[in-house]
C-alpha positions as CSV (number, residue, x, y, z in Angstrom):
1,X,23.7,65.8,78.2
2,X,25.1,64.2,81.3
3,X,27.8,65.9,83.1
4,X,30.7,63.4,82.2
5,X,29.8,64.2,78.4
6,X,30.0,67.7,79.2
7,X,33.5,67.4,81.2
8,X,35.0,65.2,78.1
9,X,34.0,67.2,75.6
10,X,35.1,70.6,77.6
11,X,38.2,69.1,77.8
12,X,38.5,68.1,73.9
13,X,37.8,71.9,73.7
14,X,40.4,73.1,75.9
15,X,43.1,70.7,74.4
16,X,42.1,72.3,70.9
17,X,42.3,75.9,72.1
18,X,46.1,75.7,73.6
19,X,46.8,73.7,70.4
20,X,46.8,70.4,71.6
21,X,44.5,66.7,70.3
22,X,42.7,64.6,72.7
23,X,41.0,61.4,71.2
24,X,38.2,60.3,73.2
25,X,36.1,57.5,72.5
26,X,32.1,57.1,72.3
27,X,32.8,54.4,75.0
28,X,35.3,56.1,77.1
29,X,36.6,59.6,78.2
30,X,39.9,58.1,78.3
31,X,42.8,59.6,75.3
32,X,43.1,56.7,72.4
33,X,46.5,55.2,72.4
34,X,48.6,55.4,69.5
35,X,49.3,51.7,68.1
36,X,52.4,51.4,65.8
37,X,54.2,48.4,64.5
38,X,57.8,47.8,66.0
39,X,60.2,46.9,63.2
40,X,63.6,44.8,64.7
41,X,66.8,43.9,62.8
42,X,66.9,40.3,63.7
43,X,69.7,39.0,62.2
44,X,72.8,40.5,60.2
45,X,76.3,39.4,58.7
46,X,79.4,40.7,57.1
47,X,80.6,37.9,55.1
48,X,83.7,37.7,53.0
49,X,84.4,36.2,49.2
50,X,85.1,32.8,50.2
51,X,82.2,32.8,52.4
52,X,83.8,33.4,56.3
53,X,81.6,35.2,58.3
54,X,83.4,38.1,59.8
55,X,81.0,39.1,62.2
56,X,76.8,39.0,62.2
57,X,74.4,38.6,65.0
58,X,71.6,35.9,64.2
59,X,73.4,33.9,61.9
60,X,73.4,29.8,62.4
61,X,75.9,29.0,59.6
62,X,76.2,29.9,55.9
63,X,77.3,27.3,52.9
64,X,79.2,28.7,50.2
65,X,77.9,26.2,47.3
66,X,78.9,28.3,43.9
67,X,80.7,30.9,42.4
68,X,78.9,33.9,43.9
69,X,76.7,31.7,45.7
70,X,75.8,30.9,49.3
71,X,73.2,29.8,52.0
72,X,72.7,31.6,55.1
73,X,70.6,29.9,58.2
74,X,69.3,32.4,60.1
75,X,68.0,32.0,64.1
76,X,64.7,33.2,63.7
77,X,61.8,33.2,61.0
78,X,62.0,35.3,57.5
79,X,58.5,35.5,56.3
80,X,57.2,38.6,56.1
81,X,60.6,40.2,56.4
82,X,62.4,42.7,54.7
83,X,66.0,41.4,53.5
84,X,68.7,44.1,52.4
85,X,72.5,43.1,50.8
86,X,75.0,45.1,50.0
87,X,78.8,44.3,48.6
88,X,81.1,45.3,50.5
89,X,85.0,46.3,50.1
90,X,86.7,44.8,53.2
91,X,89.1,47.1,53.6
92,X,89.8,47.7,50.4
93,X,90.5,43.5,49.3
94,X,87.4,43.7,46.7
95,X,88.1,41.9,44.2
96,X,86.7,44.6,41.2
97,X,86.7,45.4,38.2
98,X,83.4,47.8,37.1
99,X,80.3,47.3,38.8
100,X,78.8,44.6,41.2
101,X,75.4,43.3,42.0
102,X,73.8,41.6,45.0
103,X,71.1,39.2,45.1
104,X,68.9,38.2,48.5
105,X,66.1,36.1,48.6
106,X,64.2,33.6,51.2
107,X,64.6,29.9,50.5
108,X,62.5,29.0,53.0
109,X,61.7,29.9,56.5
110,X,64.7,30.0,57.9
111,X,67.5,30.2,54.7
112,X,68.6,32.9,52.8
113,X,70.0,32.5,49.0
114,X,72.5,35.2,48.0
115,X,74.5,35.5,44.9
116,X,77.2,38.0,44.1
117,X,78.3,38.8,40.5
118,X,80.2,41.5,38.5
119,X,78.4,42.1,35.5
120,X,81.1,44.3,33.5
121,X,83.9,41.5,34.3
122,X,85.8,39.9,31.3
123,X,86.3,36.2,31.0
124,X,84.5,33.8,32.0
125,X,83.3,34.9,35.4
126,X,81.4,37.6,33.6
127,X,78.1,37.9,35.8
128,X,78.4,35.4,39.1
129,X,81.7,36.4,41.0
130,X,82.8,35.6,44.5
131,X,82.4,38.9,46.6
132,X,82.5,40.1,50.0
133,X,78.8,41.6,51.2
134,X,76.2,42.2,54.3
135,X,72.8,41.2,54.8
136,X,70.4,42.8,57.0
137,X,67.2,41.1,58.0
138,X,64.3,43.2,59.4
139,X,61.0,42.1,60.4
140,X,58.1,43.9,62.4
């Protein structure tokens, strides 16, 4: 055994003993570095009912095309991206009654579709309403 071996593996010992790790390499004494995935939010907005963006980061315009429904363009890429919504109150202007639902999804690279709807409305805005919300996009 060749004294460098010796050395490395004295000091994976030693590193063990005082309750340490050391990850060393067949073709290297040097520690292994730790590689993890960065995640970044890279674009958000708080958007009203009638489709006014209040404030967002990321956001190149949105279209309010529906009842409940609206476009969002977004700056950078959405593939492989996580995409979170919530409804919001705005200060306590929500529009109610009963519960409310949100959905996002990707229309294509650079779009997002969301639609709003109270589902325990009467009338006949029973499931797609107009309601304030956030979106959050994250992507590693």
């Amino acid at each position: 055994m060749n004294a460098s071996r010796k050395l490395t593996l004295a000091a994976a010992a030693l590193a063990l003993t005082v309750g340490g790790g050391l990850a060393v390499s067949s073709a290297s004494a040097e520690p292994a570095a730790a590689s993890r995935s960065l995640v970044t939010t890279t674009a958000w907005a708080k958007v009203a009912a009638n489709g006014q963006i209040l404030g967002g980061q990321g956001i190149t315009g949105i279209n309010k095309f529906g009842i409940g429904r609206y476009n969002i363009g977004t700056a950078a890429g959405l593939n492989g991206c996580a995409l979170l919504g919530t409804i919001n109150t705005n200060g306590g202007n929500d529009p109610g009654p009963g519960s409310s639902s949100i959905l996002v999804g990707q229309v294509n690279g650079n779009t997002l579709f969301i639609r709003t709807a109270t589902p325990s409305a009467a009338g006949s805005a029973a499931v797609d309403s107009d309601r304030p919300f956030s979106i959050t996009v994250v992507c590693p």
